[in-house]
N, C-alpha and C positions, 0 to 999 in steps of 0.2 A: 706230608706223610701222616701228621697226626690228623689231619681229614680224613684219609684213607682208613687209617686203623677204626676213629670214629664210629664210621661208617658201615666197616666191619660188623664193631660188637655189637651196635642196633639190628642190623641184619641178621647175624645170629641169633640173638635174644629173644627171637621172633619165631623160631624153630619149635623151640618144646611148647609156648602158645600153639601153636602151628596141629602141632601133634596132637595135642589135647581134643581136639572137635573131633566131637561125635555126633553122628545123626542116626535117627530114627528113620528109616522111608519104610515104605509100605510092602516092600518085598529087602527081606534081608541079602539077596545077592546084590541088588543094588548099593548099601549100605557098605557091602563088600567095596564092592569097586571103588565107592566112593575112600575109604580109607584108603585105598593103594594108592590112589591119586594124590589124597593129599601127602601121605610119604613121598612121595615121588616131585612134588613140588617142593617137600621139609628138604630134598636130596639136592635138586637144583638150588635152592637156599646156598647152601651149607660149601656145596662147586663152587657156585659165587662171592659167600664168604673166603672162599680160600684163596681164591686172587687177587681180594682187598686187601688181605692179610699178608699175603705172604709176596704180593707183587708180580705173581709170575701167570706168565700166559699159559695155562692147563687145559687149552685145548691146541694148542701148536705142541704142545712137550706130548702129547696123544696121551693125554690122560682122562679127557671126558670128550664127549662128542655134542654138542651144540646142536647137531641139525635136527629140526622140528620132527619131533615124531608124528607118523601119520595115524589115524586113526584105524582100530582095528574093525574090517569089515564082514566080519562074520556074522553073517544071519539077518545082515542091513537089507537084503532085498526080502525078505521072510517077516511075514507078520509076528510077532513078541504074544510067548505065548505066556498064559496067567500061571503061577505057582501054584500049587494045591492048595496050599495053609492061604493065600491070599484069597483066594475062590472061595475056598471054604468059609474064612472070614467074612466076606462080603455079601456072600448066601445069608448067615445068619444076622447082618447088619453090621458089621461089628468093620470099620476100614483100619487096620492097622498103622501106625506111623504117627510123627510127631510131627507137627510143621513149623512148629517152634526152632525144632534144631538145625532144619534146616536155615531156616533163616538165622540162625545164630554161625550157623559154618560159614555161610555166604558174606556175614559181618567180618568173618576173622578175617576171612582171603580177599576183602577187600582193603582190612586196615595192613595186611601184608602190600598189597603194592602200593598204600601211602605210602609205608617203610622205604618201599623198595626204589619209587619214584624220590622219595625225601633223600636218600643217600644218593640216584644219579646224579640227582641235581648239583647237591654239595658235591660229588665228584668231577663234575663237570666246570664250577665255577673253578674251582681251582686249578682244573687242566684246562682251560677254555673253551669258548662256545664251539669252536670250528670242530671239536674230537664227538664222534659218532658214540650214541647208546648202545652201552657194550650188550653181547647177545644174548647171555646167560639172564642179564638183569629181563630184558625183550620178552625171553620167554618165559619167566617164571610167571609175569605179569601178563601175559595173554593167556597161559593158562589157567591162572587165579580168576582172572575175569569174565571165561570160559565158563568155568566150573562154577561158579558162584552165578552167573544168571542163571543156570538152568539149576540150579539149588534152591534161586529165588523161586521158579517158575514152579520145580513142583511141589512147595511146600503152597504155594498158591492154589494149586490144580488140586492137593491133597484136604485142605480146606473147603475148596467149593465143593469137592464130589464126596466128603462125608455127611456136609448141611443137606447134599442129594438124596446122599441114604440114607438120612432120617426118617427125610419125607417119602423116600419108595415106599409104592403099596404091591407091586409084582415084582414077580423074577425076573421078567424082560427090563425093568427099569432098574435092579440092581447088576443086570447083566451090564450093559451100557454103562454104569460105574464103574464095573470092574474093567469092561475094556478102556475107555477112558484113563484109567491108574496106569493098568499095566504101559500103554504107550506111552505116559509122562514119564514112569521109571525105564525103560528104554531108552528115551531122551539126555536121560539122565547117565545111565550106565555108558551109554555110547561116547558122551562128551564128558566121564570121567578116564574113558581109554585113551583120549585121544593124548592123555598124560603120561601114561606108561609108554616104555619101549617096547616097540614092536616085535 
């Protein structure tokens, strides 16, 4: 029991961390999603904490529901169109976003499923090898992993295509920037739905 509890209050502790990251992308709706997402992974936390905590199965008493949300597909067969303020920006040279924060987000949501793998483990040695990874833990950790690649990728892409628009000398070649952004943050906003409920 006192592994469990443990286990618990790391797993908690890890929430208002959690909650803290902020990022910068290059289109503020992006940035949006991105914050839901990770509430919505602080929320699967917190589910999870509370069956360490308290011992009880909270998805058999139908109190949360475990199964994998699927990703929302609106507008996936439709090319992503640029924002004004981001177009405009890009016109005048100027790529908006930080890529710093993203890669600082993608740092947290990854020291979260240390966490999260740190505590199955110690829950597991204690219950034995033969009991299955509970699911709550499953998904908060495919999520995080989720989200934080493509966090990785477009603080990456937001880097290479500002050294881009430095060096533009036409519209055509800052246009090709801005399409370029706009499909990473796409990437980005899509694989942070795929965290919310549908």
């Amino acid at each position: 029991m006192g592994n469990r509890l443990q286990a618990a209050r790391s797993i908690v502790a890890t929430v208002p961390q959690l909650l803290g990251v902020q990022v910068e992308t290059a289109d503020a709706g992006t940035a949006d999603a991105v914050a839901e997402a990770i509430e919505r992974i602080a929320e699967g936390l917190l589910r999870w904490h509370d069956r360490l905590a308290l011992g009880a199965d909270l998805a058999e008493a139908g109190l949360i529901d475990e199964s994998t949300p699927s990703p929302r597909r609106d507008g996936d067969d439709v090319a992503p169109r640029a924002p004004a303020a981001l177009r405009a920006g890009i016109r005048r040279g100027r790529l908006p976003g930080r890529p710093v924060t993203l890669h600082l987000a993608a740092a947290e949501l990854r020291a979260v499923v240390r966490r999260v793998g740190d505590a199955t483990r110690e829950l597991t040695d204690v219950a034995g090898t033969g009991d299955q990874p509970d699911a709550g833990a499953r998904l908060v950790v495919d999520q995080c992993l989720c989200l934080a690649t493509e966090l990785d990728s477009l603080a990456d892409l937001l880097q290479t295509e500002g050294d881009r628009l430095t060096n533009a000398e036409s519209v055509e070649q800052r246009d090709q920037v801005l399409a370029r952004v706009v499909r990473g943050e796409h990437r980005l906003t899509r694989a942070a739905m795929v965290t919310l409920t549908p």
